[in-house]
BAKEDREN-808134 format. One record per atom (N, C-alpha, C): residue in one letter; x, y, z. Coordinates in steps of 0.001 Angstrom, whole numbers, padded with zeros to 6 digits, always signed. Layout:
N
AXYZ ...
END
This chain:
316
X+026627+015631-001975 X+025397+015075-002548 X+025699+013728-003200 X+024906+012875-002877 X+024838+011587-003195 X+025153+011183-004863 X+025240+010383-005813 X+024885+010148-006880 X+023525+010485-007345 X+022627+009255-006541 X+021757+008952-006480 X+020715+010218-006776 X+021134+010993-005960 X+020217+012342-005515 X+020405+013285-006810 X+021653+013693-006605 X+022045+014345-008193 X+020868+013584-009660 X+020585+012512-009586 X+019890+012047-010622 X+018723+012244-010688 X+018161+012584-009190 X+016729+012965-009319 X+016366+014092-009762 X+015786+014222-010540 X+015647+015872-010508 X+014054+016309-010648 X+013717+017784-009893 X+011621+017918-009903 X+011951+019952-010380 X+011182+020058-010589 X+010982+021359-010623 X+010537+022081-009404 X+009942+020867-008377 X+009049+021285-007480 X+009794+021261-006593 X+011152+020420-006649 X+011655+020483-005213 X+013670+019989-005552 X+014484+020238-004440 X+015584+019801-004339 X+015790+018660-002954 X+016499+017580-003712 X+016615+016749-002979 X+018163+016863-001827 X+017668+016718-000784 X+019147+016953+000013 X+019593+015427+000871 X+020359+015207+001196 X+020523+013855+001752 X+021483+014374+003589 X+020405+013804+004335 X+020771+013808+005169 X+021358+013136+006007 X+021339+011520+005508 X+022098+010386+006440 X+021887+009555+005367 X+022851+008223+005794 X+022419+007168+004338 X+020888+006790+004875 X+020285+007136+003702 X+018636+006473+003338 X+018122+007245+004000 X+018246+008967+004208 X+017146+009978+005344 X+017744+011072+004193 X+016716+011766+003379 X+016731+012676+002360 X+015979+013456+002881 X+015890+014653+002434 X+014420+015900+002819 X+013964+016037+001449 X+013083+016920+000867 X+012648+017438-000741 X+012283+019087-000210 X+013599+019986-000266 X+013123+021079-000207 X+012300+021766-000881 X+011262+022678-000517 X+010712+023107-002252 X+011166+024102-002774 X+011406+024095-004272 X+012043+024871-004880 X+011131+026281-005676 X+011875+027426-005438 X+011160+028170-006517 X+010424+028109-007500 X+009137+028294-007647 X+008438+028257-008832 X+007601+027028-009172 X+007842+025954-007864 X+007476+024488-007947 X+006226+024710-007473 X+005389+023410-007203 X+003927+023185-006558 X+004342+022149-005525 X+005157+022242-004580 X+005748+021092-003248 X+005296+022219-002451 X+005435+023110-002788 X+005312+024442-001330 X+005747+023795-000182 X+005493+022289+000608 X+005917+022698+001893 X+007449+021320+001431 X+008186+021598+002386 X+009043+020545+002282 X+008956+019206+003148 X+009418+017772+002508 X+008730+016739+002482 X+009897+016168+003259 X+009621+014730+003535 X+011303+013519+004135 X+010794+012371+003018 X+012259+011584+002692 X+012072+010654+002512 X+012556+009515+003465 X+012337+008462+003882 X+013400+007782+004662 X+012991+006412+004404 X+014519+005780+004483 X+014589+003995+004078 X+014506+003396+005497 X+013747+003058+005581 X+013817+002410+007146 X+014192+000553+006501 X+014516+000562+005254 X+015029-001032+005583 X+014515-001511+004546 X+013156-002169+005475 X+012144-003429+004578 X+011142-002026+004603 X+010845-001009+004712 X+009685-000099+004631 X+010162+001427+003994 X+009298+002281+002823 X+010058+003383+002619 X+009008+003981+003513 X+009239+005287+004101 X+008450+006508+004967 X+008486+007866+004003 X+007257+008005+003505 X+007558+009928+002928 X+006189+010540+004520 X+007497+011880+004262 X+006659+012639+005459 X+005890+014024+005030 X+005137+013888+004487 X+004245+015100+004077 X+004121+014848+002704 X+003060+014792+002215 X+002933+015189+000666 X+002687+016342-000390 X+002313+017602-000034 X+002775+018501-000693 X+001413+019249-001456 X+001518+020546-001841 X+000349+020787-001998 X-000639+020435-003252 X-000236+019610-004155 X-000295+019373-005708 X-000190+017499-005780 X-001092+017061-006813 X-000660+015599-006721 X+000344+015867-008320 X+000368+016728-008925 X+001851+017051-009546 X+003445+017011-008980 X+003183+017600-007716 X+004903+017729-006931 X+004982+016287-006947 X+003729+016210-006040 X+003610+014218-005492 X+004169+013224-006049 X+003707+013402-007352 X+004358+012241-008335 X+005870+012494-008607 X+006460+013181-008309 X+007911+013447-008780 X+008651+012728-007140 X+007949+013493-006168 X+008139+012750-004775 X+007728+011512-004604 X+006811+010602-005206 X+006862+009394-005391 X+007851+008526-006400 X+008366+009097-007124 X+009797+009045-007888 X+010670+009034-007625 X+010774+009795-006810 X+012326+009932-006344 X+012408+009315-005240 X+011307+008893-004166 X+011693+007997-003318 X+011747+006521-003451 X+010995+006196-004744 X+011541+004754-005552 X+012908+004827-005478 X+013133+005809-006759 X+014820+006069-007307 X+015371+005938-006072 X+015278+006646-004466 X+016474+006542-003523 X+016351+005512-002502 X+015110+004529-002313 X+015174+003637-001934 X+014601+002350-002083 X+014468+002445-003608 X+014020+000999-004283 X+012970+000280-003609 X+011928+001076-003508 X+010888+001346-003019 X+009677+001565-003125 X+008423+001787-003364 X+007227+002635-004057 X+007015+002843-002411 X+006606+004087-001868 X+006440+004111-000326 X+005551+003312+000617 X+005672+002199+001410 X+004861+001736+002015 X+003970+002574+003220 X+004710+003419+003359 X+004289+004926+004384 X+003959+006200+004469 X+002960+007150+004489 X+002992+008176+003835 X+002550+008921+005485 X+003011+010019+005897 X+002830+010498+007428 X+002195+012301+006722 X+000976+012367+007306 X+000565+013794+007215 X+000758+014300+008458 X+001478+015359+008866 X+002262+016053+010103 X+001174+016547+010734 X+000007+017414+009663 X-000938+018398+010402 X-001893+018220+008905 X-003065+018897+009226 X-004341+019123+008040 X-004371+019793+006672 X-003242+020982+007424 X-002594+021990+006061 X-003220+021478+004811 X-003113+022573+003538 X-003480+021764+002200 X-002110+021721+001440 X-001144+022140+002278 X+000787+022027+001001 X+001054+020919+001993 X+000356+020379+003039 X+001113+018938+003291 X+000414+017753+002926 X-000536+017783+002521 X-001697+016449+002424 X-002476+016267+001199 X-002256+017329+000023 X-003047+017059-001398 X-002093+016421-002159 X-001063+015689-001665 X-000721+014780-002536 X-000943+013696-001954 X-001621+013040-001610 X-001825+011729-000604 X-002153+010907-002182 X-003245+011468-002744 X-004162+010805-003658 X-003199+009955-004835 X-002083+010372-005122 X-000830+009807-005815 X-000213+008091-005708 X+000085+008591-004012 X+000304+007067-003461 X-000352+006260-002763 X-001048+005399-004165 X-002531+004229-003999 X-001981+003451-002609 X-000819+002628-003219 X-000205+001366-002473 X-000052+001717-001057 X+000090+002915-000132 X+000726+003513+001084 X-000259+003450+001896 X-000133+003185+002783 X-000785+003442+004461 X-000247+004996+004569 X-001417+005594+004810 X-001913+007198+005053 X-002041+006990+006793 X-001015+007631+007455 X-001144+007776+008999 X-000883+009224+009092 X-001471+009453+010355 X-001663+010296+011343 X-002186+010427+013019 X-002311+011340+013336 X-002724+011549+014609 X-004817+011189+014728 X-004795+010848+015501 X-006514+010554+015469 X-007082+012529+015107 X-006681+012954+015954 X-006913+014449+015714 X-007052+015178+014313 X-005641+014514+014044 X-005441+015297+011986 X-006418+014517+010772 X-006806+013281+011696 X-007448+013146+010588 X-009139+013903+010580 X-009642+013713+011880 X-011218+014065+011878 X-010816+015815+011166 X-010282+016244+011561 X-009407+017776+010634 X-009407+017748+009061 X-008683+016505+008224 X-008749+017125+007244 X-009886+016547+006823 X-011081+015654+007717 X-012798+015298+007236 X-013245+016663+007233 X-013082+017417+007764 X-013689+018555+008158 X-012989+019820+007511 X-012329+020611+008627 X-011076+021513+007906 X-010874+021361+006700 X-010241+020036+006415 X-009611+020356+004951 X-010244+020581+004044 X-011383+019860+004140 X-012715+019920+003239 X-012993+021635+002492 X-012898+021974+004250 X-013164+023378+004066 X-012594+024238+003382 X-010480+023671+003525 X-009953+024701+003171 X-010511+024453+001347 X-010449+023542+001524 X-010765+022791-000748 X-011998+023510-000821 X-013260+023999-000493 X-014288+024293-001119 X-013869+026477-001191 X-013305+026622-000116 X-012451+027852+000113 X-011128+028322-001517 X-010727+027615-001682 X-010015+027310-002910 X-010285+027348-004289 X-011324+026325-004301 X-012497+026423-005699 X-012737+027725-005524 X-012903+028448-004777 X-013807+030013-005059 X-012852+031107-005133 X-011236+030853-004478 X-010689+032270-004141 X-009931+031767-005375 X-008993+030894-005677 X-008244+030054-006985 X-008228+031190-007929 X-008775+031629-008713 X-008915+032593-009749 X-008755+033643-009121 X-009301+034601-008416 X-009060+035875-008099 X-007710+036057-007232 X-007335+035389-006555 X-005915+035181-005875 X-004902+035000-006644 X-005330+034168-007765 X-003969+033783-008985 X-004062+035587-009646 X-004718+036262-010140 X-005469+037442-011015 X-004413+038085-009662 X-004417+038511-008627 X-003719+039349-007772 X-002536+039161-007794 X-001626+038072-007872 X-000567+037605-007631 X-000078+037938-009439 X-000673+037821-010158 X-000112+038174-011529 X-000071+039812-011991 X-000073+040767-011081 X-000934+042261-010715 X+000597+042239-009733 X+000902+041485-008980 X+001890+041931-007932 X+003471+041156-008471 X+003151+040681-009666 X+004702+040497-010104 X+005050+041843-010942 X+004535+042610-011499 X+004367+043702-012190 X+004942+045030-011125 X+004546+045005-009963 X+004026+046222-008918 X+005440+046749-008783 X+005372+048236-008398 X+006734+048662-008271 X+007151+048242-006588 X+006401+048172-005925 X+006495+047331-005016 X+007342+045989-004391 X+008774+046282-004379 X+009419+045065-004210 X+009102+043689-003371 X+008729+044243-002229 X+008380+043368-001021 X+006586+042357-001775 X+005624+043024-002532 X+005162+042225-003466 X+005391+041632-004621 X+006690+042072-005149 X+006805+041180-006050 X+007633+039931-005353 X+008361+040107-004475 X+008675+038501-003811 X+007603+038151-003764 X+006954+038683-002470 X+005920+037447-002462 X+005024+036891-003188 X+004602+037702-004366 X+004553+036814-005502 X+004831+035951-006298 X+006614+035911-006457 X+007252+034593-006158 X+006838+033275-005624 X+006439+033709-004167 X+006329+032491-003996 X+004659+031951-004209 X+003564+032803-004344 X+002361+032549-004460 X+001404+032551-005517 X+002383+033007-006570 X+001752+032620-008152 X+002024+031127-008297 X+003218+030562-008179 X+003138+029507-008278 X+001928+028212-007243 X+001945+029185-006171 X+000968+028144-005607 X-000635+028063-006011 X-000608+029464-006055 X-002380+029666-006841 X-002078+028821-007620 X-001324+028896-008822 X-001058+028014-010096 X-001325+026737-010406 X-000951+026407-008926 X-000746+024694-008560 X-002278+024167-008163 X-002402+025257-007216 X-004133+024523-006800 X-004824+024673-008188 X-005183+025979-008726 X-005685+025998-009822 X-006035+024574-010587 X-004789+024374-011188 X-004185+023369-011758 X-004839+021838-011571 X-005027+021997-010051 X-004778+020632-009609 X-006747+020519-009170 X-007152+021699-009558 X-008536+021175-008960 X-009436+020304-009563 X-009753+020485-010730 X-010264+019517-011393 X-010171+017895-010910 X-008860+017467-010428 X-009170+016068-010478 X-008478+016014-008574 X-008563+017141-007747 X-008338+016698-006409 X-008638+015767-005814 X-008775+015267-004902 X-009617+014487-003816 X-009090+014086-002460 X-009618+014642-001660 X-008538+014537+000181 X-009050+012760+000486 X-007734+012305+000426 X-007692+010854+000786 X-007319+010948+002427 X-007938+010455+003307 X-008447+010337+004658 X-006871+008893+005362 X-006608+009427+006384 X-005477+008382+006745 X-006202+007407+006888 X-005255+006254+006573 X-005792+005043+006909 X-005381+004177+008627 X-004192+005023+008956 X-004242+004040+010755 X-003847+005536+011060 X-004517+005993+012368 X-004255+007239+013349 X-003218+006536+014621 X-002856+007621+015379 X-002098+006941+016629 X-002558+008445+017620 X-001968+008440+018799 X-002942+009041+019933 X-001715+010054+020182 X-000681+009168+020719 X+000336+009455+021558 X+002162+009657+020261 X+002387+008382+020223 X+003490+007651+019611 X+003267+006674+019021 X+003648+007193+017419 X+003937+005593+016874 X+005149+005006+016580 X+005472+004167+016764 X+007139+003493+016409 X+007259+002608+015643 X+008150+002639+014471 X+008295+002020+013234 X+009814+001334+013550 X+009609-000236+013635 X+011029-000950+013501 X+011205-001384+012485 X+011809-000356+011835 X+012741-001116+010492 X+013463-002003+010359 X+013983-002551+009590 X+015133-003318+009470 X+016338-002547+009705 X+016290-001165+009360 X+017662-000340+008376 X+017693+000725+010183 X+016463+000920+010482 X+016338+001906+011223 X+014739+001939+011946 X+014673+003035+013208 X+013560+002803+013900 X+013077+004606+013649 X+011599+004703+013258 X+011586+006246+012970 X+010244+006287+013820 X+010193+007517+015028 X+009138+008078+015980 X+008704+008449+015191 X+007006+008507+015643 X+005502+009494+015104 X+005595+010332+016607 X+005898+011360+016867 X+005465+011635+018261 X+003960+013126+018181 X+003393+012878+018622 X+002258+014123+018533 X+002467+015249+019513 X+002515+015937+019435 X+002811+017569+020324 X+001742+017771+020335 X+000493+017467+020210 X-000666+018551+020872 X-000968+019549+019611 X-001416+020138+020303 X-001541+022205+019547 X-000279+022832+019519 X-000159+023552+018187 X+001247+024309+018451 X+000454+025341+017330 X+001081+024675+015421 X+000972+024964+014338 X-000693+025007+014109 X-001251+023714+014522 X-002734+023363+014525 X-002912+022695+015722 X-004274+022454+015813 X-004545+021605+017070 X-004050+020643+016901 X-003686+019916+016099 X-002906+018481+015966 X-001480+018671+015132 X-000094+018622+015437 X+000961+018329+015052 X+001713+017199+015611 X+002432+016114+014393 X+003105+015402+014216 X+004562+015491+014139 X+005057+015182+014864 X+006739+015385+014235 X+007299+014142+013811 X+008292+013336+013139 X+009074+012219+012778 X+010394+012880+013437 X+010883+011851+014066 X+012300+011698+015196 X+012946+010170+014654 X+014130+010404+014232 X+014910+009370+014062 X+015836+009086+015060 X+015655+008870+015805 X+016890+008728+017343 X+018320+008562+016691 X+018493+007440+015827 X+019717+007300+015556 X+020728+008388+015063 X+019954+008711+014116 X+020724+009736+013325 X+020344+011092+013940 X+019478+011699+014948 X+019187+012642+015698 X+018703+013631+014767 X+017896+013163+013999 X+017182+014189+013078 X+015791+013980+013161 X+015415+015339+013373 X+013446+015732+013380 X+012905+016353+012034 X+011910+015470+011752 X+010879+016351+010440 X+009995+017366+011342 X+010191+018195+011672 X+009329+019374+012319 X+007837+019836+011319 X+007802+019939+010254 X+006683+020167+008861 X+006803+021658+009873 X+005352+022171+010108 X+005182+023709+010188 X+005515+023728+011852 X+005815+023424+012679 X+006274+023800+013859 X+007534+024518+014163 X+008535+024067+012573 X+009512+025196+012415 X+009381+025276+010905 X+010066+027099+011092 X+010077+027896+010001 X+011399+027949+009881 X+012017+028069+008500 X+013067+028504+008772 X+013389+030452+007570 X+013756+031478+008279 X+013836+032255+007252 X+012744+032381+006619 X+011291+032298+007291 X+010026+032411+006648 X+009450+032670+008124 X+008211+033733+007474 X+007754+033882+008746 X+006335+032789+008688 X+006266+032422+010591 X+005092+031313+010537 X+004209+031464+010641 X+002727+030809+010279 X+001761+030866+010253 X+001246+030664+011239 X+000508+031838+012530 X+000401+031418+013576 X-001236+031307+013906 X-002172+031222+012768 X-003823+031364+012954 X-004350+030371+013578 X-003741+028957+013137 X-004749+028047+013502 X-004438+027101+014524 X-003454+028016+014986 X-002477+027022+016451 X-002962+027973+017626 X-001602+027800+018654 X-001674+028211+020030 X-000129+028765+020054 X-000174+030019+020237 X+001497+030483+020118 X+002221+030252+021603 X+001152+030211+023111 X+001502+029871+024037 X+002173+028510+023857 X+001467+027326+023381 X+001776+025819+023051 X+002939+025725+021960 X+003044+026444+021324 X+004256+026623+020069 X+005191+026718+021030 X+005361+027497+021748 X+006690+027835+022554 X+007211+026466+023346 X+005993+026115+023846 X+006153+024938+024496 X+006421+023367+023797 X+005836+023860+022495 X+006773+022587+021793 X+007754+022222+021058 X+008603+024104+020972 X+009820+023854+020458 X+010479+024096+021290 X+010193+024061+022892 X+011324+023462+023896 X+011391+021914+023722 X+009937+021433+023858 X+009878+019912+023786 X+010734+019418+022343 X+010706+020144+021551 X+011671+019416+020269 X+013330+020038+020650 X+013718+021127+021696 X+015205+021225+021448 X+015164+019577+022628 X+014177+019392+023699 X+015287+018554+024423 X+015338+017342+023805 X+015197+016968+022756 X+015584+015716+021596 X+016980+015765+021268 X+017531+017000+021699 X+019061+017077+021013 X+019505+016661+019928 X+018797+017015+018828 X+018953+016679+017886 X+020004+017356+016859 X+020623+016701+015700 X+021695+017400+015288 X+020874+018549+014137 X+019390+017524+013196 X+019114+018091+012993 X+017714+018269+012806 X+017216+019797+011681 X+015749+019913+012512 X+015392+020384+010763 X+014598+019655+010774 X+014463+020235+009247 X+012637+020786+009058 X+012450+021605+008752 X+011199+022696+009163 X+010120+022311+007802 X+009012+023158+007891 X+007945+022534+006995 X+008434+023345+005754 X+009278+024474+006160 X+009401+026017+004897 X+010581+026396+005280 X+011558+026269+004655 X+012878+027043+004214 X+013749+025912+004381 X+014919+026176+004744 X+016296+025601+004594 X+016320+024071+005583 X+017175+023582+005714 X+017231+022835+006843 X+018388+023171+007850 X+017444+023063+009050 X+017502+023998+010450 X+018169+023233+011683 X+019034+023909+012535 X+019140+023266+013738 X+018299+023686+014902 X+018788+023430+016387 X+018426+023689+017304 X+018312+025587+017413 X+019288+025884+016971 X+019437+027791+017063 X+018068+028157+016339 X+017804+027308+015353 X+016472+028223+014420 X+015186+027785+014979 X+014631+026902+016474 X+013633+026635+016959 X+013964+028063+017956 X+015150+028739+018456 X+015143+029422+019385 X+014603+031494+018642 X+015143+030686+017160 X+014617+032115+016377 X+013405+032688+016179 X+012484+031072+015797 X+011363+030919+016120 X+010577+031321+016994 X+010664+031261+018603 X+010482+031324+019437 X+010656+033050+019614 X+011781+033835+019183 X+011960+034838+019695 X+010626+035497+018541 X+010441+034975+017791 X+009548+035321+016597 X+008403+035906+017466 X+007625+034457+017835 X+006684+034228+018595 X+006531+035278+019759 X+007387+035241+020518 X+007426+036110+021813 X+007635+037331+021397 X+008392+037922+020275 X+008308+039097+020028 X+006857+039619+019518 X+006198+039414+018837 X+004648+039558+017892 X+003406+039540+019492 X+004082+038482+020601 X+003284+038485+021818 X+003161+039404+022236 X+005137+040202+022224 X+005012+041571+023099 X+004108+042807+022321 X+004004+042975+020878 X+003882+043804+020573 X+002581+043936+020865 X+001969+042995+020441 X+000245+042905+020550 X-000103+043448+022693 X+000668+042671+023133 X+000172+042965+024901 X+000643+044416+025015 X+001632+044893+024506 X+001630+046228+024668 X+001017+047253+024011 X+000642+047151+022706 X-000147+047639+022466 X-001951+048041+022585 X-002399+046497+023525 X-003607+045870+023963 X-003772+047237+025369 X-002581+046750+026623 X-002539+048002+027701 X-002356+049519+027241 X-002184+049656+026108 X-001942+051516+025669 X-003462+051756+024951 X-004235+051133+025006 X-005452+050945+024499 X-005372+051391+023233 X-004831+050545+022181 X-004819+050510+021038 X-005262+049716+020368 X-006198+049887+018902 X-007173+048981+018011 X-006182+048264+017226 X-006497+046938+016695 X-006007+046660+015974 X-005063+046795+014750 X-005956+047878+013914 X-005543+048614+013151 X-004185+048995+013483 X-004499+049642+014460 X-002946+050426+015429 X-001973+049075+015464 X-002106+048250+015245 X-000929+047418+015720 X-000343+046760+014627 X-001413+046455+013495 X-001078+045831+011876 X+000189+046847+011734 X+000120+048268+011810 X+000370+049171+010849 X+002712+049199+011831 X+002573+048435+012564 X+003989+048720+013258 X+004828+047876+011965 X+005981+048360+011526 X+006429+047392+010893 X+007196+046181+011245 X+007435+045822+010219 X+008145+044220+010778 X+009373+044006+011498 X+009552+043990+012671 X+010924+043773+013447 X+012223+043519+012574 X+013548+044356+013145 X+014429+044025+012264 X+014993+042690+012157 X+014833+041958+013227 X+015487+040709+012801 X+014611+039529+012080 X+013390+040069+011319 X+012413+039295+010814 X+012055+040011+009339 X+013080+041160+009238 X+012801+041811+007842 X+013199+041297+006570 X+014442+040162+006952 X+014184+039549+005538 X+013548+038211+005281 X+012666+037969+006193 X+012112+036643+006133 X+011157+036806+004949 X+011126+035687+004630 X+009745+035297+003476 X+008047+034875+004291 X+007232+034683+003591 X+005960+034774+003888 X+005615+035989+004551 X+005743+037237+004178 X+005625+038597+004758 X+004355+038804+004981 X+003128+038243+004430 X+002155+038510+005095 X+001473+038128+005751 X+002124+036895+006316 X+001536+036528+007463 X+001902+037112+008941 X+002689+038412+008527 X+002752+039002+010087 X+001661+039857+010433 X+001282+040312+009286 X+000349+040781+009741 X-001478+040095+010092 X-001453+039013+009517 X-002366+037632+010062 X-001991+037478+011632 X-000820+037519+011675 X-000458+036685+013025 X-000350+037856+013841 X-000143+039161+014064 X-000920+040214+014569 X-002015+040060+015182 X-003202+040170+014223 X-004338+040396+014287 X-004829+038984+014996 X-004417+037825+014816 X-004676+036551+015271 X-004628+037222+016543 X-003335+037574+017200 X-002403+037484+018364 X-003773+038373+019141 X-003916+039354+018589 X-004889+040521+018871 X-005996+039883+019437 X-006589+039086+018742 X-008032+038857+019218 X-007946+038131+019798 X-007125+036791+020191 X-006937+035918+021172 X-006846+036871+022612 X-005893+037849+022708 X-005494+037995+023743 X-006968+039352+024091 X-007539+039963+023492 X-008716+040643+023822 X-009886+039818+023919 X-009818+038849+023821 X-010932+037499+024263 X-010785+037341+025354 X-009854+036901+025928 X-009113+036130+026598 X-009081+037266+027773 
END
C-alpha cells in the first residue's frame, strides 16, 4: 500500500492501489459506499467510476481522489442506473457525468422510481433490519450487517438527495487519451441492467466491472438478462485482463467471472428443472442455497433471482 493511500482514510470505504494512479474504494463494513468505486489518474484528467449510494461516502471519494491525484475529478462514469452507484453524482459540481445513452434515459426514469420507492420503504426496512441484528437467526443477522447500514444511509441522505442526469452519453465506446494513460467506456448491452458500462485500461489490463461481477456476494439478477450476463462475462474474460475488480466484494480475476457464471447457470438449472417436474414457484424458493454459494453475502437475493429466473422462463 502506497503512502499516499494509507493517509486516506473513509469509514465508507478502503482504498486499494492497483497500478501507479489506478486505485479501487472498496466498501467497507458499516459504511454508506455500498458499491465499490475506481479512481484513476489518467494524467491531465482524474476518472472516478461509480459514485456510491450516499452523497456522504461521495464526499470522502471526492477526497481521496484529490489526495491521490491532485485533482478534484474532471470525470465521473455511472456503470448502470443502480441507486449505490449514482447518488453520489450530486457531490461532484465541477465533473462531466457520462454514461451510456441508455443509463441515462434509466436513471430519468428508473431511478426516479427507485428514489420515490425509498422515501416510502426507508423507515420500515431500517425498523426490520434493526429486529434482525437481534434475531437468533445467524444468516439474518449478517445480512443485517450489511443493510442497516444502507437503510441508514438512504435514510440519512434523503432529505437533501437529488439524481443529477449525465452530462455526455456514448452509444458504443468512449476513449479517453490521457496524458498518463488511455481508459475505455465500453457498453455490453443487457447483462446486470439493460444498460452496463465497463472501464478497461489496456495498459495496465485492468476492468471496473461495477455489478456485472460479484465477488463472494451473490448477484442481483432482476433487472438484467442472465442469458446476456453469461455472454458478457465471456466478452470481459477475452480482454485478458490481469485484473477485474467487481461492483461488491473483493477485487477479482478472470476465475471469479467463471464463478459467476457457474452462479448463473446453476440458479438456470434449478429453475428449468424444476419448471419440467411441474413445480410452483414456491417449490423452488424453498431449495436451499447451493454449496458452493453458501457462504456468499447478499443471501437474499437468491431467492429474488429464483423467482426472477421463474417467471422469465414460464413467460417465455
Amino acid at each position: 500500500m502506497s503512502t499516499q493511500v494509507s493517509r486516506v482514510q473513509s469509514k465508507h470505504f478502503r482504498l486499494k492501489q492497483l497500478a501507479d494512479g489506478v486505485y479501487t474504494a472498496i466498501h467497507r463494513d458499516g459504511g454508506c459506499l455500498i458499491c465499490n468505486a475506481g479512481i484513476v489518474n489518467l494524467g491531465n484528467q482524474t476518472m472516478v467510476f461509480d459514485t456510491g449510494l450516499t452523497p456522504q461516502a461521495a464526499r470522502d471519494l471526492q477526497v481521496a481522489a484529490k489526495a491521490l491525484t491532485g485533482r478534484t475529478p474532471d470525470y465521473i462514469v455511472n456503470s448502470h442506473y443502480h441507486n449505490d452507484h449514482i447518488r453520489g453524482n450530486q457531490v461532484f459540481t465541477k465533473a462531466i457525468v457520462v454514461s451510456t445513452s441508455r443509463t441515462r434515459e434509466l436513471i430519468a426514469t428508473k431511478g426516479h422510481e427507485e428514489l420515490e420507492s425509498d422515501r416510502k420503504q426507508a423507515p420500515e426496512s431500517l425498523a426490520t433490519m434493526k429486529t434482525w441484528v437481534k434475531s437468533k437467526d445467524a444468516k439474518k443477522r449478517e445480512e443485517a450487517s450489511i443493510w442497516l447500514p444502507y437503510w441508514q444511509g438512504i435514510l440519512a441522505s434523503l432529505p437533501k438527495i437529488r439524481l443529477c442526469l449525465p452530462d455526455l452519453t456514448f452509444k458504443d465506446q468512449l476513449t479517453f487519451h490521457g496524458t498518463r494513460r488511455i481508459a475505455h467506456l465500453i457498453a455490453v448491452g443487457s447483462g446486470h441492467t439493460e444498460s452496463d458500462c465497463v472501464l478497461f485500461l489496456p495498459q495496465e489490463k485492468i476492468v471496473f466491472c461495477s455489478d456485472l461481477l460479484f465477488v463472494g456476494f451473490h448477484p442481483y439478477l432482476g433487472d438484467g438478462d442472465a442469458e446476456a450476463l453469461l455472454s458478457v462475462s465471456d466478452q470481459l474474460k477475452k480482454l485478458e485482463a490481469k485484473i477485474y475488480v467487481p461492483g461488491h466484494g473483493k477485487v477479482g480475476m478472470k476465475e471469479d467471472l467463471d464463478k459467476m457464471q457457474l452462479y448463473v447457470r446453476t440458479l438456470m438449472q434449478q429453475v428449468q428443472e424444476a419448471v419440467a417436474e411441474g413445480k410452483t414457484v414456491e417449490d423452488v424458493v424453498k431449495q436451499p442455497i447451493p454449496k458452493p454459494f453458501i457462504q456468499w453475502i447478499f443471501a437474499m437475493f437468491y431467492e429474488s433471482n429464483l423467482r426472477f429466473l421463474y417467471d422469465r422462463l414460464v413467460k417465455d
